[in-house]
C-alpha positions as CSV (number, residue, x, y, z in Angstrom):
1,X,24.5,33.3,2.9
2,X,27.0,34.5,5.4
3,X,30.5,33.8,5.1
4,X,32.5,34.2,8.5
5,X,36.4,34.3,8.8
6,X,37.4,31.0,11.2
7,X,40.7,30.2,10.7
8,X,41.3,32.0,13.9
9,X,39.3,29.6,15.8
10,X,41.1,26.9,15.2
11,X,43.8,24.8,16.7
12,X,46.6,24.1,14.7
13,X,46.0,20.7,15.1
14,X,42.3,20.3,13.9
15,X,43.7,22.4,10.7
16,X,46.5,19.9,10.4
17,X,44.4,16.7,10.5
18,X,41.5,18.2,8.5
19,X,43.6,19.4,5.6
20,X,42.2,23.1,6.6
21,X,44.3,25.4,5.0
22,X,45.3,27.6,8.5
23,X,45.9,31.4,7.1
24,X,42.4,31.5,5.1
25,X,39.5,29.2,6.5
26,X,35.6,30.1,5.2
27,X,32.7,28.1,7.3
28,X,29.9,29.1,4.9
29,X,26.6,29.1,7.2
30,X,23.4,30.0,5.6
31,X,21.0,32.3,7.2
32,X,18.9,30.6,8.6
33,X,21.6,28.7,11.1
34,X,23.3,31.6,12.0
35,X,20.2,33.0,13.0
36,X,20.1,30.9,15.6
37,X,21.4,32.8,18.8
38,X,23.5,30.0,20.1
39,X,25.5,30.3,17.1
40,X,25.5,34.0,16.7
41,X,26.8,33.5,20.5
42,X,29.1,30.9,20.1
43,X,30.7,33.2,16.7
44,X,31.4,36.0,18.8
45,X,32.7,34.1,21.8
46,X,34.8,32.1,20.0
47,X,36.9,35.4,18.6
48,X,36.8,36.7,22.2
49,X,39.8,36.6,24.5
50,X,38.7,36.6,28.5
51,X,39.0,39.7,30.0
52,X,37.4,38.5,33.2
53,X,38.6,38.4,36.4
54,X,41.7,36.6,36.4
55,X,41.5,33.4,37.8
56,X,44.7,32.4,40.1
57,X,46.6,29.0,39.0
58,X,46.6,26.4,40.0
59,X,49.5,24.1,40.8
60,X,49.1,21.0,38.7
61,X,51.1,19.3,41.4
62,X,49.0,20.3,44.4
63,X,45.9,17.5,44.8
64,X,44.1,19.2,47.9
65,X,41.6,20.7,45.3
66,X,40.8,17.6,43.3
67,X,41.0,14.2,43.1
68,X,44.7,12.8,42.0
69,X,43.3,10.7,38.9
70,X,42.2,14.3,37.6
71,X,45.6,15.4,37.7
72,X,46.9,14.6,33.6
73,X,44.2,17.1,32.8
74,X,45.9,19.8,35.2
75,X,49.3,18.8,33.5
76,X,47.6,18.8,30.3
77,X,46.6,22.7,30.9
78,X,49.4,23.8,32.9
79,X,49.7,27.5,32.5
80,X,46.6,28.0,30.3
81,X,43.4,30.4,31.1
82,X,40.9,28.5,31.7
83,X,37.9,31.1,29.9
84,X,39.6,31.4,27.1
85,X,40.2,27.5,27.0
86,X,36.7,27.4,27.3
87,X,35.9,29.5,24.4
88,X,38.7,27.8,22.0
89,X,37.1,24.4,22.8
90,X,33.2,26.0,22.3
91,X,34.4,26.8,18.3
92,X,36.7,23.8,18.3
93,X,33.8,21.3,18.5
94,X,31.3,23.6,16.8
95,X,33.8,23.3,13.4
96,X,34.1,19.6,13.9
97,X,30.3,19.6,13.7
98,X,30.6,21.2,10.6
99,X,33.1,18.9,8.5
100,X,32.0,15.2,10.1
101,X,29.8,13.8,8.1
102,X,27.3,11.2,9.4
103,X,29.5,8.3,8.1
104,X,32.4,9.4,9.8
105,X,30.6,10.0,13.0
106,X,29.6,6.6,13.0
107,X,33.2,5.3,12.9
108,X,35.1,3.0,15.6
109,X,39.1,2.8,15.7
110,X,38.5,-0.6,17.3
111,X,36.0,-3.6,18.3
112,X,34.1,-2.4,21.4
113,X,35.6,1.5,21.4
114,X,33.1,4.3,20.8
115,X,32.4,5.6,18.0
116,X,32.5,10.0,17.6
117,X,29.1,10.2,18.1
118,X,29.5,7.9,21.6
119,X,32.8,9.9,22.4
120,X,31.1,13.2,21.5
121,X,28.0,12.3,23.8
122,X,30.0,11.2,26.3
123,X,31.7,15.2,26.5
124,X,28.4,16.1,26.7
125,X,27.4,14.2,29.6
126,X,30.3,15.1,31.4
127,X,30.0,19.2,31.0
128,X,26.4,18.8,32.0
129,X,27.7,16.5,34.8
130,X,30.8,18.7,36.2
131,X,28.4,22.5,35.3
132,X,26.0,20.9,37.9
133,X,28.9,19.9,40.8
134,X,30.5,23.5,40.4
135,X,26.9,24.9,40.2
136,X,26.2,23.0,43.6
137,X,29.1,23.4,45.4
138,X,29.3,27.0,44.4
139,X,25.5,27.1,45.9
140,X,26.8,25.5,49.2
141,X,25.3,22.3,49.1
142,X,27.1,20.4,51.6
143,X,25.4,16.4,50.1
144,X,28.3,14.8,48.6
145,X,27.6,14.6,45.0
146,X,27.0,11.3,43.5
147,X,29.6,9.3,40.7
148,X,28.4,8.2,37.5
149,X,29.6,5.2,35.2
150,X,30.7,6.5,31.8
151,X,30.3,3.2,29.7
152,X,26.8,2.9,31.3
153,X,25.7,6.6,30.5
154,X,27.1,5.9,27.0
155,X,25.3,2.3,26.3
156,X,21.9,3.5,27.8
157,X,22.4,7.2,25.7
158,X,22.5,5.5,22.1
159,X,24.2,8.3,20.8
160,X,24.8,6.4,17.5
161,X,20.8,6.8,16.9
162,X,21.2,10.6,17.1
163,X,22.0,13.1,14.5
164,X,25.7,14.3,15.0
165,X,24.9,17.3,14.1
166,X,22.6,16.9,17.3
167,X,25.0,15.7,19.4
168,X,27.4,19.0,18.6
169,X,24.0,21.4,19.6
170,X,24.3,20.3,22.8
171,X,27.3,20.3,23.9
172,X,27.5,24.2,22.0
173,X,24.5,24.6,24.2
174,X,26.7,23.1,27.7
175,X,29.3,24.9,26.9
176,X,27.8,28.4,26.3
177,X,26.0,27.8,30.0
178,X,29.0,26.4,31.3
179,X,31.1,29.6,29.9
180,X,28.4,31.9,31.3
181,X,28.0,30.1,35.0
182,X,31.9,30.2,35.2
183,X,32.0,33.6,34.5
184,X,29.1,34.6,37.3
185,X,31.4,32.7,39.9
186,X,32.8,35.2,42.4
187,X,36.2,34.5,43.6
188,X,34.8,33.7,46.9
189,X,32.7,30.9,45.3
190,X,35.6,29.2,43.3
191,X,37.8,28.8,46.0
192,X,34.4,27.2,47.9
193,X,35.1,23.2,48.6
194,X,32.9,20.2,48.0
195,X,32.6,16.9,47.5
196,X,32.0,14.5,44.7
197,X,32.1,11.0,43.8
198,X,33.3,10.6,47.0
199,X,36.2,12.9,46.7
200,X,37.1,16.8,47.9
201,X,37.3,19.3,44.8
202,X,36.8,22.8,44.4
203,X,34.4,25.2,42.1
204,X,37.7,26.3,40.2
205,X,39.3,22.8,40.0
206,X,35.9,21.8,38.1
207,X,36.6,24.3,35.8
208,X,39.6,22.8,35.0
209,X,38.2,19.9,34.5
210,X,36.0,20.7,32.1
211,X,38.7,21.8,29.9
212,X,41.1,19.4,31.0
213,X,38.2,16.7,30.1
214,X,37.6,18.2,26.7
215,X,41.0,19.0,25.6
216,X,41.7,14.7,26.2
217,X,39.5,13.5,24.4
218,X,40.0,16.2,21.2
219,X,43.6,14.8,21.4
220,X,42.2,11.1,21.5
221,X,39.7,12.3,18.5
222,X,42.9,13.7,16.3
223,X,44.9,10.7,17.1
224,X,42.7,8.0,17.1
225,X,39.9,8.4,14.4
């Protein structure tokens, strides 16, 4: 059995609503998961800090990179780096896959609201969905990229038939690619402009979204269920 120190890896938040004592947190994984390269992966990047190429900010105010209903998550992240957002969220959900039990997954704050599972499934359309416009765009496709209908992608997913733990893999698994295909991005190709849903929006702007995307609906998670 390995026994990793994590307490590092989490927000103060999650420790706060998870009764996770924040100066001394243990996740006991046994072998055999974290002989799993993704986790290995996702262990070591979620103790890194980005020393990348610096990405340049972004004006939360400024709208001629991405849509204006986008804009809470810029506010959201104001002054944040994005990689390393991306790596905090990565172990963020990965220890939320780890203390949620089935039951819990399965729970609705309201009549007709998702449940985790659905919320969590719907992250992980959407980071599949926004890695494949920056991926795209950053390719030069000039095709406007099409919109999708969350509730739909939810209803017809039926995330609540799935394993949570299931759910969490893949997003881990987005993520990492996601983390990876951000990285490979000159600063040529972030800057590069396309267009989705019917609306402009840059390679770099997606990237915010991701984490702008991810760190709204963690908020909604700690407030809500």
């Amino acid at each position: 059995m390995i026994v990793i120190e994590r307490a590092d890896l989490l927000s103060e938040e999650i420790n706060q609503e998870f009764c996770i004592e924040p100066t001394k947190v243990c996740v006991e994984l046994f072998a055999h998961k974290f002989a799993n390269p993704l986790h290995q992966r996702i262990a070591l990047l979620g103790r890194e800090v980005y020393h990348g190429p610096k990405l340049k900010q972004m004006n939360p105010e400024s709208i001629v990179e991405y849509p204006a209903f986008y804009a809470p998550y810029f506010k959201a992240i104001e002054g944040a780096d994005v990689p390393t957002l991306m790596r905090t969220q990565l172990a963020e959900i990965e220890q939320l896959g780890l203390i949620i039990d089935e039951e819990r997954a399965a729970y609705r704050y309201a009549e007709g609201k998702w449940s985790i599972k659905e919320l969590l499934g719907h992250m992980v359309d959407c980071e599949r969905i926004f890695g494949y416009r920056a991926l795209c765009i950053a390719r030069g496709e000039a095709q406007p990229l099409p919109g999708f209908d969350e509730n739909d992608y939810v209803s017809n997913a039926q995330f609540d038939a799935r394993p949570f733990s299931s759910i969490v893999e893949e997003f881990l698994a987005l993520r990492l690619a996601n983390i990876i295909l951000f990285e490979s991005f000159t600063e040529a190709q972030r800057i590069l402009m396309g267009n989705a849903n019917g609306n402009p929006v840059s390679v770099r702007a997606i990237g915010s979204i991701i984490v702008g995307h991810a760190h709204h609906h963690l908020a909604v998670l700690r407030e809500r269920y």
